[in-house]
C-alpha positions in Angstrom: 24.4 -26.6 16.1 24.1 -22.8 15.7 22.2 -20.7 17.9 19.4 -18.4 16.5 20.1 -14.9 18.3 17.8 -12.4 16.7 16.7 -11.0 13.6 19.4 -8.1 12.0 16.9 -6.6 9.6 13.6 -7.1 7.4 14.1 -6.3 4.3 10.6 -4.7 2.4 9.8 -4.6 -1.2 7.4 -1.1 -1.9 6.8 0.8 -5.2 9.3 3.5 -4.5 11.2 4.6 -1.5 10.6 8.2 -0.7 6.9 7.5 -0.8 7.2 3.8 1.5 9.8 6.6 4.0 6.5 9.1 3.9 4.0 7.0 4.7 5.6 5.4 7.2 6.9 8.3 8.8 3.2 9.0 9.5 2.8 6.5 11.7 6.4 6.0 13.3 9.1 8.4 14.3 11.8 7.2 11.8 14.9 7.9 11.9 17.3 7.6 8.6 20.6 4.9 9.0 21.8 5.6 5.4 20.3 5.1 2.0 21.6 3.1 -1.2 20.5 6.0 -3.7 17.0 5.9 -4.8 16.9 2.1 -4.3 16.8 1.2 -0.8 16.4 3.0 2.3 17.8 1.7 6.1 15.6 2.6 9.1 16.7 2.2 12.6 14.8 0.2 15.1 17.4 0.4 18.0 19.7 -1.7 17.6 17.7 -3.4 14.3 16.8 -2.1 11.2 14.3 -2.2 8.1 15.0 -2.0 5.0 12.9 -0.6 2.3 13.8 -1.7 -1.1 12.3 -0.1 -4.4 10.7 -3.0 -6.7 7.6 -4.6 -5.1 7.1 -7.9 -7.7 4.7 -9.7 -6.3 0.8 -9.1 -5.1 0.1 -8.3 -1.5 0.8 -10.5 1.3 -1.7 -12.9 3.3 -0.5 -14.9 5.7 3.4 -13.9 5.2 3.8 -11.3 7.7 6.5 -9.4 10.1 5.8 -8.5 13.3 6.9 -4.8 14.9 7.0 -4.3 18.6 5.9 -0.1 19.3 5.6 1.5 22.3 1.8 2.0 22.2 -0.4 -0.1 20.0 -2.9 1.6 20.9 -1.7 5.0 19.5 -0.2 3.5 16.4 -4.3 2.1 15.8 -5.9 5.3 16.1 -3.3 7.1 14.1 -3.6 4.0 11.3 -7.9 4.4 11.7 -8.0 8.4 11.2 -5.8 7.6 8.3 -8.1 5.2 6.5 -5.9 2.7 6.8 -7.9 -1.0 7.3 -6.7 -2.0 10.5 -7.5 -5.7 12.2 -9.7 -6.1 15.4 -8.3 -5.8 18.3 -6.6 -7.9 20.2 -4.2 -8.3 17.1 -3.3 -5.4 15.1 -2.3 -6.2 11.6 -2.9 -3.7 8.7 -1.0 -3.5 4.9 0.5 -0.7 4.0 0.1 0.7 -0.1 2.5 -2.0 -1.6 1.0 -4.8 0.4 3.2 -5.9 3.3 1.1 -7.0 5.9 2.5 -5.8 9.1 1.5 -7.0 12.7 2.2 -4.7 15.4 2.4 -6.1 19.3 3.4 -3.3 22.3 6.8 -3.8 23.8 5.3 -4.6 27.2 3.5 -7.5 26.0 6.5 -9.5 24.6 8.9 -11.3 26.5 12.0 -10.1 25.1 13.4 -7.0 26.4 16.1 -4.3 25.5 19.8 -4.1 27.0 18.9 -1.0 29.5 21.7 1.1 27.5 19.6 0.7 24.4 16.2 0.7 26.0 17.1 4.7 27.3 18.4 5.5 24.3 15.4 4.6 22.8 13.1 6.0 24.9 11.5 3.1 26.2 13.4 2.4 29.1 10.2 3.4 31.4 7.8 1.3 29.9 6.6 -1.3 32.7 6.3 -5.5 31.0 3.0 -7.4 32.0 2.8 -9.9 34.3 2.1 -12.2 31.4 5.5 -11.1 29.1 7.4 -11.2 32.5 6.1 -14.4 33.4 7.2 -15.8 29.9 10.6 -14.4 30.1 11.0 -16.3 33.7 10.0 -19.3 32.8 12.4 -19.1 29.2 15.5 -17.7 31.6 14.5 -20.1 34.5 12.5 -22.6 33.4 10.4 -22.4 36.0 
């Protein structure tokens, strides 16, 4: 039987690229891995990546979803709010963006997963402190206890 290890990339349908990299890139520092001419765009996410693909064919999503992790949730819901984008009520934040992707964000120090330390400094978020509740999560899946 094959292990599950992590997720490589998500792969987004939008109306057209540029526009998908500039609204995005008002809400999170992106930063370009390559591009497949006007049809697709690759965004880092550490050592992950998005992928935004020209040719949304189908109508917005309900309960299909992908999950984020930022660094601040809180930021990323007052900068989505002063932009007039619909945003969920807190404790969850899910919002849509224009080609209907619904996206649910969750803050790094709330999940149990965490970043190699070489990976977590080079992405900035190597000071960020986990709850007791993600650390407690990760114990128990390491430990089982």
């Amino acid at each position: 039987m094959v292990k599950l290890v992590g997720i490589n990339h998500v792969a987004l349908e939008v109306g057209d690229v540029d526009e998908a990299l500039a609204w995005y890139g008002r809400f999170f520092d992106l930063e370009l891995r390559g591009r497949a001419g006007a049809a697709m765009a690759f965004v880092d996410m550490g050592d992950q990546f998005i992928a935004l693909a020209r040719g949304r064919s189908q109508p917005p999503d309900t309960d299909r979803h992908f999950g984020l992790v930022v660094d601040d949730t809180d930021v990323l819901r007052a900068e989505l709010e002063a932009a007039g984008v619909q945003v969920s009520h807190p404790p969850s934040l899910d919002f849509r963006d224009p080609w209907g992707n619904h996206v649910q964000a969750v803050d790094y120090r709330d999940v149990q997963f965490t970043k190699a330390p070489e990976i977590a400094a080079a992405m900035g978020v190597d000071g960020l402190v986990k709850t007791e509740k993600a650390q407690s999560e990760l114990r128990k899946r390491l430990t089982g206890i």
